[in-house]
N, CA, C and O of each residue as an XYZ file, in Angstrom:
288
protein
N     103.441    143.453     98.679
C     104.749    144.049     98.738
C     105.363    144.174     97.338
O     105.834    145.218     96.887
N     105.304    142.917     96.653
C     105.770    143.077     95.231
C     104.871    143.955     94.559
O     105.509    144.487     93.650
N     103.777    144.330     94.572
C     103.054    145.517     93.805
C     103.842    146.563     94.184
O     104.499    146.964     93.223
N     104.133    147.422     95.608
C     104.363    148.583     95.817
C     106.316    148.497     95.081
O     106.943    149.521     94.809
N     106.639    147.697     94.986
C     108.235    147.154     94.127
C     108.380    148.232     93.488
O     109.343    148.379     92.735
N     106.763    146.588     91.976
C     106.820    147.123     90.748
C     105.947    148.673     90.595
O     106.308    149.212     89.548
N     105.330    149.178     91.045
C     105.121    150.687     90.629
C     106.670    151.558     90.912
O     106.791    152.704     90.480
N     107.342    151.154     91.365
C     108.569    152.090     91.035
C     109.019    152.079     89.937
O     109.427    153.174     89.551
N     109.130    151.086     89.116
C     109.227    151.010     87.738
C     108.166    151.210     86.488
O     108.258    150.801     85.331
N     107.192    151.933     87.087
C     106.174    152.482     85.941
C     106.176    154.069     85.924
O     106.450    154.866     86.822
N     105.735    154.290     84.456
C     106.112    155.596     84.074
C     105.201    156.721     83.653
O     104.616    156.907     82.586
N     105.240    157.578     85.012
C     103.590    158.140     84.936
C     103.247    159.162     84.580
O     102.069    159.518     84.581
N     104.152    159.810     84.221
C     103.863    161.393     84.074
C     105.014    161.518     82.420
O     105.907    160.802     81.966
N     104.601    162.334     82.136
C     105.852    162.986     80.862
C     107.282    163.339     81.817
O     108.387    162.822     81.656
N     107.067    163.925     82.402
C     108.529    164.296     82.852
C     109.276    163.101     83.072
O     110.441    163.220     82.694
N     108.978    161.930     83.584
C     109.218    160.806     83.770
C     109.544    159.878     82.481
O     110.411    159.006     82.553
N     108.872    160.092     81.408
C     109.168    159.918     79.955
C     110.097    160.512     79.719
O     111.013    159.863     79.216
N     110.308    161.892     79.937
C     111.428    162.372     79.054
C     112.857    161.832     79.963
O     113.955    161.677     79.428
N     112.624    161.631     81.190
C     113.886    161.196     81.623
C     114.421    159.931     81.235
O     115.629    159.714     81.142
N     113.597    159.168     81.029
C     114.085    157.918     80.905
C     114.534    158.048     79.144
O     115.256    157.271     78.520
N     113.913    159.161     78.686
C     114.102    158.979     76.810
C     115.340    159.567     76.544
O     115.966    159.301     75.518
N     115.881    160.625     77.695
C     117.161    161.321     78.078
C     118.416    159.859     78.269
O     119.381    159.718     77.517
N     118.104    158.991     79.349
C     119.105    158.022     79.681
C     118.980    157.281     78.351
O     120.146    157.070     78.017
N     118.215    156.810     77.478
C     118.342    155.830     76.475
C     118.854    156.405     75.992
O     120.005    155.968     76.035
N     118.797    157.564     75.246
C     119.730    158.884     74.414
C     121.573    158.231     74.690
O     122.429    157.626     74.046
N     121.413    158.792     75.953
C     123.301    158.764     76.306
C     123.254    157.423     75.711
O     123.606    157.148     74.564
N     122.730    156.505     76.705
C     123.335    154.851     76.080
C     123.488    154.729     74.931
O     124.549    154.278     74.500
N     122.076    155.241     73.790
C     122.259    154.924     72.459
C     123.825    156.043     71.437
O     124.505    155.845     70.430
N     123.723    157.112     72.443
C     125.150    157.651     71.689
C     126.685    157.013     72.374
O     127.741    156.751     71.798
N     126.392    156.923     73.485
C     127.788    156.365     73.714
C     128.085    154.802     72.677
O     129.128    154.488     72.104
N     126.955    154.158     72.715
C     127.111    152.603     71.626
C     127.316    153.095     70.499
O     128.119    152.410     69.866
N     126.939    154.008     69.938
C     127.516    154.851     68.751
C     128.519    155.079     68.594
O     129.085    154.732     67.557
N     129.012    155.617     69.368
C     130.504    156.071     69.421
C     131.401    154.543     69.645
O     132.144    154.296     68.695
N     131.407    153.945     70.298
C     131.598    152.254     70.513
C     131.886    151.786     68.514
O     132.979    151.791     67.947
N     130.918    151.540     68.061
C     130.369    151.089     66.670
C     131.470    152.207     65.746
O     132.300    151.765     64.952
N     131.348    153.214     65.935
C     132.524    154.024     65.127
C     134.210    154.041     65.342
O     135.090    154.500     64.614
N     134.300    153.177     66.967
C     135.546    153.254     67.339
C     135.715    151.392     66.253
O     136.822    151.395     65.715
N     135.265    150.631     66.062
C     135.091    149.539     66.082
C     134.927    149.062     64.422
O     135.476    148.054     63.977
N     134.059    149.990     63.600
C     133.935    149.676     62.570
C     133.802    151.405     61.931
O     132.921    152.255     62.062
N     135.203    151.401     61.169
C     135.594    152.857     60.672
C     134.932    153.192     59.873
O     134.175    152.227     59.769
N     134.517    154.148     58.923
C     133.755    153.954     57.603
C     132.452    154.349     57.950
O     131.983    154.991     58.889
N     131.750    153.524     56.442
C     130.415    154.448     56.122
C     129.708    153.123     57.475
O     128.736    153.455     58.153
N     130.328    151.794     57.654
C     129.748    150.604     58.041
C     129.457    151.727     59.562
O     128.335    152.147     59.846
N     130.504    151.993     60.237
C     130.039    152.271     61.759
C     129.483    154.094     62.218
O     129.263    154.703     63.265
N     129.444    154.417     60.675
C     128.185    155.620     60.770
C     127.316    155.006     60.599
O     126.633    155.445     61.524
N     126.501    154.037     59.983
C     125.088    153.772     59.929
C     125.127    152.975     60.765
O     124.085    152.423     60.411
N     125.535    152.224     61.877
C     125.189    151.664     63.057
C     124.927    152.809     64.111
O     123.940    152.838     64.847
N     126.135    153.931     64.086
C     125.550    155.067     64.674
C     124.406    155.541     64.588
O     123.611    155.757     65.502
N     124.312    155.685     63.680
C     122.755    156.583     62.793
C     121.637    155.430     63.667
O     120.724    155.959     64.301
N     121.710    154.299     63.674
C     120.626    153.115     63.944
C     120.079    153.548     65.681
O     118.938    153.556     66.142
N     121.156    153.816     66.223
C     121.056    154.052     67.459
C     120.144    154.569     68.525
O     119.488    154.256     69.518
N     120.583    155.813     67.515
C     119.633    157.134     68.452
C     118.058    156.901     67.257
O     116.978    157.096     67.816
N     118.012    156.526     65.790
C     116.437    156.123     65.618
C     115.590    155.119     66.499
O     114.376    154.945     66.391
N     116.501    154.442     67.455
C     115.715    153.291     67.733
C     115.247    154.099     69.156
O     114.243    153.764     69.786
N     116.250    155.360     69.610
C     115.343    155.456     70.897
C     114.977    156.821     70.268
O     115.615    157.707     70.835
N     114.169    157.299     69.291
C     113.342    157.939     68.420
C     111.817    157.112     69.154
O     111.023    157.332     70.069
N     112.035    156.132     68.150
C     110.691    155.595     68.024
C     110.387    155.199     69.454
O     109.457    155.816     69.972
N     111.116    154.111     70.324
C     110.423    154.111     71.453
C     109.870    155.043     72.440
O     108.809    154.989     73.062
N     111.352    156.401     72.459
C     110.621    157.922     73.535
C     109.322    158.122     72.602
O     108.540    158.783     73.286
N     108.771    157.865     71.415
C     107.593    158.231     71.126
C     106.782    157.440     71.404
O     105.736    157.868     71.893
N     106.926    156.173     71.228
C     105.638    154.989     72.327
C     105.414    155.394     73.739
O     104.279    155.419     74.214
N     106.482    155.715     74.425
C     106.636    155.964     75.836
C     105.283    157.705     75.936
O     104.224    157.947     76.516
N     105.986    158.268     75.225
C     105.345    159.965     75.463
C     103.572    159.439     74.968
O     102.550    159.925     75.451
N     103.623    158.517     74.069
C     102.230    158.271     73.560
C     101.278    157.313     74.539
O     100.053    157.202     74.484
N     102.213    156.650     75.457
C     101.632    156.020     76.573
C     101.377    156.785     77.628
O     100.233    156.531     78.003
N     101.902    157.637     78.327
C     101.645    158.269     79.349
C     100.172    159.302     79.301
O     100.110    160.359     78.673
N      98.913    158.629     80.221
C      97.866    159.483     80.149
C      97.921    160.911     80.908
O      97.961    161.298     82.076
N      97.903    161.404     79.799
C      97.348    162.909     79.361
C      97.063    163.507     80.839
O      97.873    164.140     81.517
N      95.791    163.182     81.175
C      95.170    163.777     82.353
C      95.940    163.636     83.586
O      95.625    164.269     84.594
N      97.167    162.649     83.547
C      97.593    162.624     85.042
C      98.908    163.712     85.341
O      99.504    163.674     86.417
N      99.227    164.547     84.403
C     100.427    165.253     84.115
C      99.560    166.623     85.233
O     100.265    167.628     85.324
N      98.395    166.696     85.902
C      98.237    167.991     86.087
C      97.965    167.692     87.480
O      97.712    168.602     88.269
């Protein structure tokens, strides 16, 4: 039972990547915007800026994990 759970939470296809790289997006800009309401200046643009690189690099682990062959 706990197997059929956890496959709801695995990520199998690209389209499925890009959605989830879509929701980290909002989160990482709305905390952006948070960080600029919070710390004015050059300090809470480069926490902004930090944000959306960090879900850069992971939507690219994610897109680089998903096998190829099962997208068809």
């Amino acid at each position: 039972m706990w197997t059929k759970f956890a496959r709801l939470f695995v990520v199998k296809t690209k389209f499925e990547a890009f959605l989830v790289i879509y929701g980290l997006g909002l989160g990482a800009v709305e905390r952006g915007m948070h960080y600029l309401q919070q710390y004015p200046g050059y300090g809470g643009w480069l926490l902004f800026a930090a944000c959306p690189i960090a879900v850069f690099m992971a939507g690219g682990r994610l897109i680089d994990s998903v096998d190829p062959s099962r997208d068809r």
